[in-house]
C-alpha positions as CSV (number, residue, x, y, z in Angstrom):
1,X,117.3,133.9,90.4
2,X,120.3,135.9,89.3
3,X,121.7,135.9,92.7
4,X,124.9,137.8,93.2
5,X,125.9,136.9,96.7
6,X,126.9,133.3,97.7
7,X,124.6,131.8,100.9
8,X,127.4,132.5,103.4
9,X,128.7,136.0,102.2
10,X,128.5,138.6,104.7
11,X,126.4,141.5,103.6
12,X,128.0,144.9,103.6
13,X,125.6,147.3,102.1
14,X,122.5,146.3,99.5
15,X,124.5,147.3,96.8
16,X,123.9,149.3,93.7
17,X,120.5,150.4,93.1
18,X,119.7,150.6,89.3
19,X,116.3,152.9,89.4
20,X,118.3,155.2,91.8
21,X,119.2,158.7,89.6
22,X,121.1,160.5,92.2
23,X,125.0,160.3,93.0
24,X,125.2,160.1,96.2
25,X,123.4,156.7,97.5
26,X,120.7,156.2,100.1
27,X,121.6,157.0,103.6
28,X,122.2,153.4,105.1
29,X,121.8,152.6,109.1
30,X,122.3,149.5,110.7
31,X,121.9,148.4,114.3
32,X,122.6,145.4,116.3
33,X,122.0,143.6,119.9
34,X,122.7,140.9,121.8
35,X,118.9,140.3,122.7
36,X,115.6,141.1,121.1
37,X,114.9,143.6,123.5
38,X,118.4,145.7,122.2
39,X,117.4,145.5,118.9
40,X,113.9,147.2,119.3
41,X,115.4,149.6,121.4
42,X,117.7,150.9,119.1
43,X,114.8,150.5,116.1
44,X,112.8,153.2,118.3
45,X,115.3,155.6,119.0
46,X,116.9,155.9,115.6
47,X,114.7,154.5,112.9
48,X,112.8,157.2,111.3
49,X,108.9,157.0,110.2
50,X,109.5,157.0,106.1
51,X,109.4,154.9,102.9
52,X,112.3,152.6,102.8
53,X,114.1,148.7,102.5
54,X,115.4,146.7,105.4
55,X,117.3,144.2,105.8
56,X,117.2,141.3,108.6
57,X,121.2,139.9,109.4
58,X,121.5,136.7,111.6
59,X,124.5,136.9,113.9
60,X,127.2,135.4,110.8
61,X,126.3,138.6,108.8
62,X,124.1,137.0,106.3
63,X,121.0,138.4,104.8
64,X,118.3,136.6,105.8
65,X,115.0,138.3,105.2
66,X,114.0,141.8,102.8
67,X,111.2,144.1,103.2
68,X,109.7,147.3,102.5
69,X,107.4,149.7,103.9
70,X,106.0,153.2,103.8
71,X,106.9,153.7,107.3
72,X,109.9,151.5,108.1
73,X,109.9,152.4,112.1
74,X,106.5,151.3,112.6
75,X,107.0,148.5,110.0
76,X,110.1,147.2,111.8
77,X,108.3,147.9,115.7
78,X,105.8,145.3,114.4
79,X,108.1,142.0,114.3
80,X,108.6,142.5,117.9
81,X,105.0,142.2,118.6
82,X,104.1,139.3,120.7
83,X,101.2,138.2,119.0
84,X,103.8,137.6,116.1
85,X,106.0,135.6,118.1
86,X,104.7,132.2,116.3
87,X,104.1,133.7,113.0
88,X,106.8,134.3,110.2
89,X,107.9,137.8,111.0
90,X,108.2,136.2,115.0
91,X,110.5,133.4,113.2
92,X,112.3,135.9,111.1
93,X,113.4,138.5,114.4
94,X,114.3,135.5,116.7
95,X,117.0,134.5,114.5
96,X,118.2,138.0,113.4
97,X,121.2,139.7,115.5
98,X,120.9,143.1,113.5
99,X,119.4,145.2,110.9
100,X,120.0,147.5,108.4
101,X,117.6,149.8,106.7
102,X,118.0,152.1,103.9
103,X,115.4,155.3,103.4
104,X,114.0,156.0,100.0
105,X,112.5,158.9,98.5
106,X,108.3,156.9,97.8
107,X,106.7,153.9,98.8
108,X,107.2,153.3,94.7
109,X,110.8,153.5,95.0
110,X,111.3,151.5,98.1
111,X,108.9,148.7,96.0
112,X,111.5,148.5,93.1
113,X,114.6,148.2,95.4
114,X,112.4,145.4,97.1
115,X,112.2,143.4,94.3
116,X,115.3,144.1,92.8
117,X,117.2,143.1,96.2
118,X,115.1,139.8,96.3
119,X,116.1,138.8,92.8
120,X,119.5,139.5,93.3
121,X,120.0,139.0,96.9
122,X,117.9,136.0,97.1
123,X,117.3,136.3,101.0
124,X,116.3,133.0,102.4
125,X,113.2,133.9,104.2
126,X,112.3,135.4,100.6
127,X,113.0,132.6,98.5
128,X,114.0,129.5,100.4
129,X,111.5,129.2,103.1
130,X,108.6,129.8,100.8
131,X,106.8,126.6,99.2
132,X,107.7,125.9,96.0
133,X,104.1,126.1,94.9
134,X,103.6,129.7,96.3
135,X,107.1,130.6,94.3
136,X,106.5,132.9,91.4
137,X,106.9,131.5,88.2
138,X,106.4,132.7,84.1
139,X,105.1,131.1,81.2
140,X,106.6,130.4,78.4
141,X,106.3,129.5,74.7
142,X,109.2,128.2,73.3
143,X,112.5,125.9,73.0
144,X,112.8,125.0,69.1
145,X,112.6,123.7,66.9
146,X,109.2,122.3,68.2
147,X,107.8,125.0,70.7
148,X,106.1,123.8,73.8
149,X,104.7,125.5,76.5
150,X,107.0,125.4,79.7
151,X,107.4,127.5,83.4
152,X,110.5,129.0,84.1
153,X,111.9,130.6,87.3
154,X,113.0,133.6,85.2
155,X,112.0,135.3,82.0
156,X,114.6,133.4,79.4
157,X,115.7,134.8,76.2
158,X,115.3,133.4,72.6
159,X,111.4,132.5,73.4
160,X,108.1,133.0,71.2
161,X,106.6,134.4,74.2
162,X,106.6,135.1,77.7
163,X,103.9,136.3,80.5
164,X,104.1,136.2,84.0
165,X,105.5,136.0,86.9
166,X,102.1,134.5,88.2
167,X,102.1,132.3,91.4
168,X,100.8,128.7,92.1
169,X,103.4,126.3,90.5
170,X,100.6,123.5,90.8
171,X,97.8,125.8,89.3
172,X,100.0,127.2,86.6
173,X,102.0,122.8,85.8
174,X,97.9,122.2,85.1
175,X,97.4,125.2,82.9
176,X,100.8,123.9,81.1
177,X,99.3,120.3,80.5
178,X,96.2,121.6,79.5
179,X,97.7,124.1,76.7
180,X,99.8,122.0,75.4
181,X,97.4,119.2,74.7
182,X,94.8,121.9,73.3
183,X,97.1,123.2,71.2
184,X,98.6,119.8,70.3
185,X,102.4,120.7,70.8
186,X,105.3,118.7,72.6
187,X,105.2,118.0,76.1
188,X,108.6,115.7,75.6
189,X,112.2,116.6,77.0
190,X,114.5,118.8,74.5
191,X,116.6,116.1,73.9
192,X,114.0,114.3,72.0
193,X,114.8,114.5,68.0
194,X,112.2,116.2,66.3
195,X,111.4,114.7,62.5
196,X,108.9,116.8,60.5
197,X,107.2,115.3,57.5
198,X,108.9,117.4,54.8
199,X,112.2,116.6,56.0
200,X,114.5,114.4,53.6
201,X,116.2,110.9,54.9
202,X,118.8,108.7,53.0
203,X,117.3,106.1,54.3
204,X,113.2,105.4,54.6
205,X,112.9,105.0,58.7
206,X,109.9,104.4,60.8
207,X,109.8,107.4,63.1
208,X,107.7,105.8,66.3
209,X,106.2,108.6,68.9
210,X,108.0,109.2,72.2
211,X,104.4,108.8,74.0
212,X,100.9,107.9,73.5
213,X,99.8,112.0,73.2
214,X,99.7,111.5,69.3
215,X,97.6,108.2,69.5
216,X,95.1,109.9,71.5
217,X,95.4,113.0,69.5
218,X,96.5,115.3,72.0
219,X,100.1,116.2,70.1
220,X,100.6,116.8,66.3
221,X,103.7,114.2,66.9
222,X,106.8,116.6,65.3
223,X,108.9,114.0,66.7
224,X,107.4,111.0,64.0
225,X,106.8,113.0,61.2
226,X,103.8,113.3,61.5
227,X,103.4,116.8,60.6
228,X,105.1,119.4,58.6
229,X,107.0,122.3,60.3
230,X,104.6,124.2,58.4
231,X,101.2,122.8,60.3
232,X,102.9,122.8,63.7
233,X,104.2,126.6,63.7
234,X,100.0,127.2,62.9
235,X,99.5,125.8,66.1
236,X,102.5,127.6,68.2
237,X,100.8,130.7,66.5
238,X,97.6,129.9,67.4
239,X,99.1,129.4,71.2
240,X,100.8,132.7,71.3
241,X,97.5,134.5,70.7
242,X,96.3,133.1,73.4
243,X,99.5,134.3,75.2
244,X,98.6,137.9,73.9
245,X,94.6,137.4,75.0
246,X,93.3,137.4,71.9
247,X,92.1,133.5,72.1
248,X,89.5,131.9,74.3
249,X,89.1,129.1,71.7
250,X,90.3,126.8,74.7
251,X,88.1,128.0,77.2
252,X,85.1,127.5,75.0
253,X,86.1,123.7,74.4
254,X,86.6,123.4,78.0
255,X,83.0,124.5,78.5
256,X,81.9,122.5,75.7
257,X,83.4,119.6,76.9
258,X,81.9,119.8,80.9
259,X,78.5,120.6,79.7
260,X,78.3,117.5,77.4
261,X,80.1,115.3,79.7
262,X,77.4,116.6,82.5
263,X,75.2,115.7,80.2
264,X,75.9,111.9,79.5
265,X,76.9,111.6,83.2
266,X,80.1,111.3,82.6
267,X,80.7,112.7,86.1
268,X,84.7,112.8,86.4
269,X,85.3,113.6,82.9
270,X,83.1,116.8,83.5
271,X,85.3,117.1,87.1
272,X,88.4,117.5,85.0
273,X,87.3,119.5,82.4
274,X,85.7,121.5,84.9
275,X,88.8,122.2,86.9
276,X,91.1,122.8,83.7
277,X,88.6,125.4,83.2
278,X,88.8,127.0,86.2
279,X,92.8,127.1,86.1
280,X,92.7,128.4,82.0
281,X,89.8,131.2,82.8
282,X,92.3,132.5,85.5
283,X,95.1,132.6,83.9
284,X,93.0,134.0,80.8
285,X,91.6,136.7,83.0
286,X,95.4,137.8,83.8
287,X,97.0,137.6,80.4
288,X,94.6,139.9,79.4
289,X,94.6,141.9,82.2
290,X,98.4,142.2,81.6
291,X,98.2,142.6,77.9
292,X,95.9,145.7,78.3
293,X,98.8,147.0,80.4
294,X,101.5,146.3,78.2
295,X,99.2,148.3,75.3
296,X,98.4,151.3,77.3
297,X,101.1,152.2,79.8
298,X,104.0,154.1,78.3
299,X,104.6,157.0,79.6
300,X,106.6,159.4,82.4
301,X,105.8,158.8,85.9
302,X,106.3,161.7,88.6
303,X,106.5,160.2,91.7
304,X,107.1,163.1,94.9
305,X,109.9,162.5,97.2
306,X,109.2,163.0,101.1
307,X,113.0,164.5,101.1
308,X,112.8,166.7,97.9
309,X,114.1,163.9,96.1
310,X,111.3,163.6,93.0
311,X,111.7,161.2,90.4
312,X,110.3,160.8,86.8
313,X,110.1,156.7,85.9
314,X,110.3,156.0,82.3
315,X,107.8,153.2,82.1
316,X,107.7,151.3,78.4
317,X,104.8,149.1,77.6
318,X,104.3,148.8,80.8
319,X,108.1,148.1,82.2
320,X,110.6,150.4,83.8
321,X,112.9,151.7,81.6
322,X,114.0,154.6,82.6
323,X,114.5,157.2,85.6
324,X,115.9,160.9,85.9
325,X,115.8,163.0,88.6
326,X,112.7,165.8,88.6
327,X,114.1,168.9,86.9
328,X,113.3,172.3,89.9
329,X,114.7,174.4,88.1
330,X,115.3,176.2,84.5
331,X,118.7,174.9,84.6
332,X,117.8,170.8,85.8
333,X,115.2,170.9,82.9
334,X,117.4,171.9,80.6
335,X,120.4,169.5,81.6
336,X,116.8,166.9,81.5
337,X,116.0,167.2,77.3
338,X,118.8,165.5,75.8
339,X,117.5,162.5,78.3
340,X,114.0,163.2,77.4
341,X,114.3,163.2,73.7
342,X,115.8,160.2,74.1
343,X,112.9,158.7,75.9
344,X,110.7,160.1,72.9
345,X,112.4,158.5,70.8
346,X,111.8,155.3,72.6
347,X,108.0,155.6,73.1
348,X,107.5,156.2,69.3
349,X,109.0,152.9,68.7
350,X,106.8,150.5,66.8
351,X,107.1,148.1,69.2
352,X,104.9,150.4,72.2
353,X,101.7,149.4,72.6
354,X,102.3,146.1,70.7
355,X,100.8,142.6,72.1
356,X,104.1,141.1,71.6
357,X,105.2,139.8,74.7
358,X,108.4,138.1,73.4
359,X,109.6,142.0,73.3
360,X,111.0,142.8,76.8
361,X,113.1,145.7,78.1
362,X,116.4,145.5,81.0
363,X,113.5,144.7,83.9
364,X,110.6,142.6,82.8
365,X,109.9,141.4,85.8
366,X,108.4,145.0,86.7
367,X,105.5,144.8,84.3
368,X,103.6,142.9,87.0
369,X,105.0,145.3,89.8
370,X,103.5,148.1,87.8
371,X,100.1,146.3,86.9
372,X,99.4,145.7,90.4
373,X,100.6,149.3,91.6
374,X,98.3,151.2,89.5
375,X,95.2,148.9,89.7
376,X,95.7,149.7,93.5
377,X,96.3,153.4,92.8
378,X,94.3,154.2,90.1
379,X,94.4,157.8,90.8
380,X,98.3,157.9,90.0
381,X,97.7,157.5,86.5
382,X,97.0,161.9,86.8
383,X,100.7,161.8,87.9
384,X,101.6,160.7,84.2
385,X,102.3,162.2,81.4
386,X,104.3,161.7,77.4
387,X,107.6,163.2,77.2
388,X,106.3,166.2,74.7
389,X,104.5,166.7,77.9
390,X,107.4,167.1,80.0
391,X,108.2,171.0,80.2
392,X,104.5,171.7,80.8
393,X,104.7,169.4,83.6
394,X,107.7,171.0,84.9
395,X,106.2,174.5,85.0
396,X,103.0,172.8,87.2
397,X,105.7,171.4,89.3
398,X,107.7,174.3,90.0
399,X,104.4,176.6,90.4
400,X,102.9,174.1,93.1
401,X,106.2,172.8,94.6
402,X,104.1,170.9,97.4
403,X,102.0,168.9,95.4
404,X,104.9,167.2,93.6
405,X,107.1,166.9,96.8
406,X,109.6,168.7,95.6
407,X,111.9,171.8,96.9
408,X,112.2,174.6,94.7
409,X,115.0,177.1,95.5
């Protein structure tokens, strides 16, 4: 996580928000109490029914929990619910002294400062008290000069390829295992000295395996010369199309193999393959899924404020990337087109719509923040539109003001 805050730093405010296009910030509220009781008091006098963040302090200052919700009041009234007093959110309010909220304009908005707060906040009921196998993680093709599969907490740069953030760190160390030995490529720790066939020695050395994964013909060995950079980067190739879901070649073996181990009774042989299968077709399902996404979602988002405060999301094969606030006026739209050329510009890049997933914007982790968004909301997609689009969309705005949740003047 790229935390910011140390475990015992006080919290002040949430900070900068970076998909936030207007100066002045958010309005910010805290409350406090000595008992529960004080603390839902002052939640139901003065915490209004709207999208927004908040924020659970214990009694040192430190942020402990983050959440979001269309309607924070009610959202916030429900931790104090008895028949919550043994769950999490019981757990979270019995050792929280005060809270803090901060209003935002959508539910949309108040999901990005959610996720943006947890990555850089890193609140302990957010991250630390969830199992490590329920933690998000992506996957990864990478680490030269032999690429390997490999999970990583956070996208990492310099890598062939990377997808995620999916959840189930046991589900997703099987489907690592299982596409590395299909694919044949390292499993070993980076400090293990690759030797490729073609490469030149003064001296005429025996280069031994690091495991038994090339005996049993489950690695092309790169690290005993036993194959030519050439013939391994076929198989890293072969691996990132599966990354881009263009390759079910694994999958069918898997099949293949449970079928004919069925077959010949070979009952916990066809158990394995069987459940290597089941973790590959899920993961399969969501790369494609995702890559679909990435292909087909560039474009402007209008998204209607509840206050008047609209905003258009840049979104970039299917990542934030942008966000101005909705021109009302002749003058707004006009003070808009320098920025909306320049998002043109960036949607006619070759690289929208492409299946590489090594290409990433500032905030990859929103790709799967958006995928799940509009597979929920399908009907948000009308709320989209190119940039060449964008004055014509402006006129429909202005003309039906309450549609877009907007204030004209």
């Amino acid at each position: 996580m790229d935390a910011i805050w140390g475990e015992d730093h006080p919290l002040d405010d949430f900070g900068v928000d970076p998909f936030h296009p207007f100066t002045n910030p958010r309005p910010l509220t805290r409350v406090g109490g000595r008992s529960k009781n004080d603390l839902h008091a002052e939640i139901r006098t003065t915490c209004p029914k709207v999208p927004g963040i908040y924020g659970m302090l214990d009694r040192r200052g430190r942020l402990i929990y983050v959440g979001k919700s269309k309607a924070l009041r009610s959202r916030l009234l429900s931790y104090f619910s008895d028949a919550n007093a043994e769950e999490k959110a019981g757990r979270i309010i019995a050792a929280t002294r005060a809270i803090q909220w901060e209003t935002q304009p959508s539910e949309f908005a108040a999901l990005l400062r959610e996720q943006h707060l947890i990555r850089t906040l890193t609140p302990r009921w957010n991250v630390q008290e969830i199992p490590k196998r329920q933690r998000p993680v992506y996957l990864c093709l990478g680490r030269s000069p032999a690429p390997t599969f490999f999970l990583s907490r956070l996208p990492p740069k310099n890598v062939i390829a990377c997808e995620g953030p999916f959840h189930g760190a046991g589900r997703m160390n099987q489907a690592v295992d299982a596409l590395n030995s299909f694919f044949k490529l390292r499993d070993c720790s980076s400090q293990q000295t690759m030797h490729f066939a073609e490469q030149l020695s003064l001296f005429q050395l025996e280069h031994r395996p690091g495991c038994l994964r090339m005996e049993i013909g489950t690695c092309l060995g790169p690290c005993a010369a036993a194959c030519t950079s050439d013939q391994y980067d076929q198989q890293v190739m072969a691996a990132k199309s599966f990354l881009d879901g263009f390759n079910d070649e694994i999958l069918i073996e898997l099949q293949e193999t449970m079928e004919l181990a069925a077959e010949r009774r070979q009952y916990e042989l066809a158990l394995h393959a069987r459940e290597r299968f089941k973790v590959i077709e899920f993961l399969y399902r969501r790369l494609t899924y995702l890559a679909n996404v990435r292909q087909t979602y560039s474009f402007i988002y209008a998204v209607p404020g509840f206050d008047g405060c609209a905003i258009w999301y840049l979104i970039r094969n299917g990542e934030i990337a942008g966000r101005m606030i909705a021109p009302k006026c002749k003058d707004t739209y006009a003070a808009a087109k320098p920025e909306l050329k320049h998002w043109t510009m960036l949607l006619e890049s070759p690289e929208v719509g492409s299946s590489n997933n090594a290409v990433h914007g500032e905030y990859p982790h929103t790709l799967s923040l958006i995928s799940r968004w509009f597979r929920k909301r399908k009907t948000d997609l009308q709320q989209t539109f190119l940039p060449s689009q964008a004055g014509r969309k402006y006129r429909s705005q202005v003309s039906n003001p309450r549609h877009y949740g907007t204030v004209v003047k």
